[in-house]
C-alpha positions as CSV (number, residue, x, y, z in Angstrom):
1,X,0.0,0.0,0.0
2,X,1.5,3.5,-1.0
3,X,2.2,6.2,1.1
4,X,-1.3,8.1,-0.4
5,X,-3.2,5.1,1.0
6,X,-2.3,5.4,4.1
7,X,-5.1,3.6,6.4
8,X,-7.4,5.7,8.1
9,X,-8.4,5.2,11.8
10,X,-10.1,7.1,14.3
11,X,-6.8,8.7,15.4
12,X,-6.8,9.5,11.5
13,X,-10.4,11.5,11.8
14,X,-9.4,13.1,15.3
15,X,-6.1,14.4,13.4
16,X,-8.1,15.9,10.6
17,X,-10.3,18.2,12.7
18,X,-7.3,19.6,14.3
19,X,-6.0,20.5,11.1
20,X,-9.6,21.6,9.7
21,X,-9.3,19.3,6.7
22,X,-13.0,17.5,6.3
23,X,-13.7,13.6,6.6
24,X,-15.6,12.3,3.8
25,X,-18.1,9.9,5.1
26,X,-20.3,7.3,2.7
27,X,-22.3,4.3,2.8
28,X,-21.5,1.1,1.3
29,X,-23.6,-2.6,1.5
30,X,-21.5,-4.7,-1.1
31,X,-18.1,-5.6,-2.3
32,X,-18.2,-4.0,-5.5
33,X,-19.4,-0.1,-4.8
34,X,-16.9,-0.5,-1.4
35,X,-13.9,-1.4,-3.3
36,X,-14.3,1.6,-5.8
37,X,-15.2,3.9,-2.9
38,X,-12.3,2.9,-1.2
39,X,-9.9,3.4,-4.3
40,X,-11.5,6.6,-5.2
41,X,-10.1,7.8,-1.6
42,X,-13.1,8.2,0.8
43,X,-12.3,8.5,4.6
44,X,-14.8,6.7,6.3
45,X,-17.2,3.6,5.0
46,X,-20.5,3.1,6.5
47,X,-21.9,-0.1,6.2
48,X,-25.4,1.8,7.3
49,X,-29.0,0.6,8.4
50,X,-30.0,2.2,5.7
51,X,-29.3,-1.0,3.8
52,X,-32.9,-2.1,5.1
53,X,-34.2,0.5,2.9
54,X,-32.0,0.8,-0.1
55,X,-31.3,-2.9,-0.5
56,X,-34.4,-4.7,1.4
57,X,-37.2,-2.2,0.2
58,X,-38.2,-2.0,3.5
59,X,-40.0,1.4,4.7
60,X,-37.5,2.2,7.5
61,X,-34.4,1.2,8.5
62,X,-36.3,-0.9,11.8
63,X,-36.6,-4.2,10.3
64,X,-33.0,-5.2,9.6
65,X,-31.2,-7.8,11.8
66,X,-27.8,-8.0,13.1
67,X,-27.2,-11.4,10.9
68,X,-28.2,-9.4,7.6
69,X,-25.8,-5.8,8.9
70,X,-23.1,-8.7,9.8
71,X,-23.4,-10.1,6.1
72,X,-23.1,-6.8,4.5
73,X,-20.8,-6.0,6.5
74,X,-18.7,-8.7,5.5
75,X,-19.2,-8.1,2.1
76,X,-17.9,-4.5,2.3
77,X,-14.9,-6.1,4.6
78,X,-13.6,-8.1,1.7
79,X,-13.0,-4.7,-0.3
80,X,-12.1,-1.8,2.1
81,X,-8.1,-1.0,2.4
82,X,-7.8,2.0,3.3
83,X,-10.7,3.3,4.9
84,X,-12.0,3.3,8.1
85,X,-15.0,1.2,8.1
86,X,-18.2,1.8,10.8
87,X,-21.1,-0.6,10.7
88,X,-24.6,0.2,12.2
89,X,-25.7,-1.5,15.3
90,X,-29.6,-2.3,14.3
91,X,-32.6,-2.0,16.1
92,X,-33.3,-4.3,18.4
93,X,-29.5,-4.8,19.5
94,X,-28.4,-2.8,21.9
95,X,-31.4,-0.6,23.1
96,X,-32.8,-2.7,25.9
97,X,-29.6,-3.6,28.1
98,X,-25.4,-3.0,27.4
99,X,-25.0,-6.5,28.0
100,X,-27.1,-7.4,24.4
101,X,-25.2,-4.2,22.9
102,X,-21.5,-5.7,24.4
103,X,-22.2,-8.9,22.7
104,X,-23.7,-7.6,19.6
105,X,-20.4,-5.3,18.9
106,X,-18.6,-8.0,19.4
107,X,-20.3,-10.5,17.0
108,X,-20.1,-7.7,14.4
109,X,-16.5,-7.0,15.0
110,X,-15.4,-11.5,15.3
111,X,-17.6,-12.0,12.5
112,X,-17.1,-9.4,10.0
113,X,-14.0,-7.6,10.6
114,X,-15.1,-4.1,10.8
115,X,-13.2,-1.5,12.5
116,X,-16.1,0.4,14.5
117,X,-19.8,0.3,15.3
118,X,-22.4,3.0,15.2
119,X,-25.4,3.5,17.9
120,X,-28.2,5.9,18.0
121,X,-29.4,8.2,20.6
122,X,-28.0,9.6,23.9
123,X,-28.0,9.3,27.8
124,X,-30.2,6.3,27.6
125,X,-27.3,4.2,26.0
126,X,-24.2,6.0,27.6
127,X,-23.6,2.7,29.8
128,X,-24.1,0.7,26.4
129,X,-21.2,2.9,24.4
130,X,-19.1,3.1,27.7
131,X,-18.9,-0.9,28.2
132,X,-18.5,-1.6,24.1
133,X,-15.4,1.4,24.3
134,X,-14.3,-0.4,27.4
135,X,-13.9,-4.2,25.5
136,X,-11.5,-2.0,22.9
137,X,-14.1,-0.9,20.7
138,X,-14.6,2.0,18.8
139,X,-18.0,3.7,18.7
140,X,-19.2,6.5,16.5
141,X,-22.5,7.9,17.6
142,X,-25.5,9.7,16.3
143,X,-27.7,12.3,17.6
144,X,-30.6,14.0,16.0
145,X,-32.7,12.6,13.5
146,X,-32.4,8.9,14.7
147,X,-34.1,6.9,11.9
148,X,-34.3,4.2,14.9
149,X,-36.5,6.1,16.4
150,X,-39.1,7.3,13.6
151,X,-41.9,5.7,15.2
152,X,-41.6,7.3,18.1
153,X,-41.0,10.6,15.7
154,X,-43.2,10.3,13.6
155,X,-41.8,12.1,11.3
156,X,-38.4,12.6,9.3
157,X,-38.4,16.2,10.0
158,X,-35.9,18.3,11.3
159,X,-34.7,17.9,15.1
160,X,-33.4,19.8,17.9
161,X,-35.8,23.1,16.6
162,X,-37.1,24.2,19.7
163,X,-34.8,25.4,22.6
164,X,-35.4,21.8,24.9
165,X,-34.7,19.5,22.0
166,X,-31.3,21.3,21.4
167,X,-30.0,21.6,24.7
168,X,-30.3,18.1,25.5
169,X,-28.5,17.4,22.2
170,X,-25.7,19.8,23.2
171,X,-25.9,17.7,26.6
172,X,-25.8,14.5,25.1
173,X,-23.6,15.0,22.6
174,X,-20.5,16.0,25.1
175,X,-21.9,12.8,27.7
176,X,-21.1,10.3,24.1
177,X,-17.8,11.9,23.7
178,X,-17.4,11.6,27.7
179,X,-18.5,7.9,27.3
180,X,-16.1,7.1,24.4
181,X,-17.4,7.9,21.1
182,X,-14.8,8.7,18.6
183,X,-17.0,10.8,16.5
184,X,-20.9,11.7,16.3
185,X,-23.1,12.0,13.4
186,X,-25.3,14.9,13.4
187,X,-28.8,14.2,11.2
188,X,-31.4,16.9,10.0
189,X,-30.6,19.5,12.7
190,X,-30.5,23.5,12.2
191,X,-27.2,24.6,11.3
192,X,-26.3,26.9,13.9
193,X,-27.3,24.3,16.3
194,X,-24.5,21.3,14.0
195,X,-21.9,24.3,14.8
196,X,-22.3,25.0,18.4
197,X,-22.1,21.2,18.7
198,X,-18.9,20.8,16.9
199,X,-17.4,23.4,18.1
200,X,-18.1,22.3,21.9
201,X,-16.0,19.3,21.1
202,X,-13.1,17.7,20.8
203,X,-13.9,14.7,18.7
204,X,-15.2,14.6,14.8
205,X,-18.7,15.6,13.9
206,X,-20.1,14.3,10.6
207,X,-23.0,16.0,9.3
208,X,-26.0,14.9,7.3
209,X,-28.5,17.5,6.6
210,X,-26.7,19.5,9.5
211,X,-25.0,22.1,7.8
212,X,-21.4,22.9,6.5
213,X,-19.7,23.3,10.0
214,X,-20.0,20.0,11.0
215,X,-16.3,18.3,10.7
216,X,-17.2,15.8,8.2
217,X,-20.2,15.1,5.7
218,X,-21.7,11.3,5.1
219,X,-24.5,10.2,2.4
220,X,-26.3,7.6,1.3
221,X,-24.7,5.9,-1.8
222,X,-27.9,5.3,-3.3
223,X,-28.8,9.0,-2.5
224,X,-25.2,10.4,-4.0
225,X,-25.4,8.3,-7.4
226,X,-29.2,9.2,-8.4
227,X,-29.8,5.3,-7.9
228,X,-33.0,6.0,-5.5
229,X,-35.0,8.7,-7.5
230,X,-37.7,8.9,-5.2
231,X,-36.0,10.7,-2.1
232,X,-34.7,13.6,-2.9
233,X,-35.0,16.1,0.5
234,X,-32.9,19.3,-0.1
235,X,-29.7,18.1,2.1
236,X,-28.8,15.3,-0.8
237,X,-26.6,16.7,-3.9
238,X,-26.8,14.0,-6.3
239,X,-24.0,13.4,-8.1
240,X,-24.9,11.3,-11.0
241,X,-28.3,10.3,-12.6
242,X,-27.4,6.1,-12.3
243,X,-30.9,5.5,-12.1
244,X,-31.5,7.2,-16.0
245,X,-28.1,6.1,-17.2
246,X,-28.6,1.8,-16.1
247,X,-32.6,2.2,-17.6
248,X,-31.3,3.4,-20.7
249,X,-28.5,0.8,-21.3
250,X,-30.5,-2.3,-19.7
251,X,-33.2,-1.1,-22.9
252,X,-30.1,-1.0,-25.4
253,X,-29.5,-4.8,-24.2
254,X,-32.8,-6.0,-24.3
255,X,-33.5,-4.3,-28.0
256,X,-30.3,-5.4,-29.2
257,X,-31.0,-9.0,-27.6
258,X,-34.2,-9.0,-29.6
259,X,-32.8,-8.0,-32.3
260,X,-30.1,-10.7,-32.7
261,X,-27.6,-7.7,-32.5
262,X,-26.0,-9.3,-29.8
263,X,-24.1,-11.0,-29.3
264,X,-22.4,-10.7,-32.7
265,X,-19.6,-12.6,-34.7
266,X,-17.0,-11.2,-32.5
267,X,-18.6,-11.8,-29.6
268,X,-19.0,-15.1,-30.2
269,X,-16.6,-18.2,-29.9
């Protein structure tokens, strides 16, 4: 591995917000987009929840297991060399004691080889992030918009609006970096509110409809490449149109395979 692909860590991401540069955060469920991610340079791999929706079809990101995060997260293993790859803890695995969310880490880190897990919400899982830190572990957490959560939401609006809301994020988000957490992900929260936050403390945040201030931006692949043309909220810039560009040469094939255009003599043995 040369010198420019230098692996990434956490004491990687804590180094770049003390220099100012940003960490470039993005999802990943499969072998394939990882390992071009990966080469193209990105900082940080998520192996996301999100995978329920964008790869299940499912209408949030509740339903997914730990079995079906650990095989996409072993899929994204086989790929990643230089960057720093986090994999989210599902629903359903660490919320209701830290002795579940300690041997859920752990099966994701024995059985897929990731580097870091991810956990959602605050004070309520404090003890859960301190004990999974504690066994050697490194956790990234996420405040605001908790996708975990939505039913208790209700909504996929914006957090942390009124005055409450965003002083207990402000409180929880320096109790996770007390407990441990390496870095925070800040979801669908006002700006101003994402730079108070990140300027409070001393560890990486990585923003997602939170503004430019936060230390770091992630996306959804699916999002970023113009694969998922239905969800477009105004935080997402996409990137490419994939969606248009795969419609228009899957048609090509099948015309061509109708055709008897293909495969030709050449292609032929």
């Amino acid at each position: 591995m040369s010198q420019d692909l230098k692996k990434i860590t956490t004491h990687t991401l804590l180094n770049l917000k003390k220099k100012g540069e940003k960490i470039s955060m993005i999802t990943a469920y499969d072998y394939s987009f990882a390992k071009i991610f990966d080469k193209a340079g990105i900082d940080v791999i998520l192996v996301g929840d999100s995978a329920s929706n964008v790869m299940g079809g499912n209408e949030t990101t509740v339903t997914i297991t730990l079995d079906q995060m650990i095989y996409h997260a072993q899929c994204v293993r086989k790929a990643v060399e230089r960057s720093l790859m986090v994999v989210d803890l599902p629903f359903g695995s660490y919320q209701s004691n830290s002795d579940i969310a300690l041997a859920s880490a752990i099966r994701i880190m024995k059985e897929s080889g990731a580097h870091a897990v991810k956990m959602e919400g605050g004070a309520e899982i404090s003890e859960s992030i301190k004990r999974i830190v504690a066994a050697g572990i490194p956790v990234m957490g996420h405040l605001g918009l908790t996708p975990q959560s939505i039913y208790k939401f209700g909504t996929y609006a914006v957090r942390a609006k009124d005055a409450a809301e965003a002083e207990k994020l402000q409180t929880d988000a320096i109790l996770l970096e007390q407990s441990g957490c390496f870095a925070i992900v800040l979801e669908k929260i006002p700006a101003i509110l994402a730079n108070t936050v990140s300027k409070s403390l001393e560890i990486p945040t990585i923003g997602i409809g939170a503004g430019q201030d936060c230390d770091g931006q992630v996306l959804v692949m699916h999002d970023l490449l113009g694969i998922n043309q239905e969800f477009k909220p105004r935080f997402i810039r996409q990137y490419l149109n994939l969606e248009a560009s795969i419609h228009e040469a899957v048609s090509q094939y099948i015309t061509d395979v109708k055709s008897m255009d293909f495969p030709n003599n050449s292609e032929s043995y």
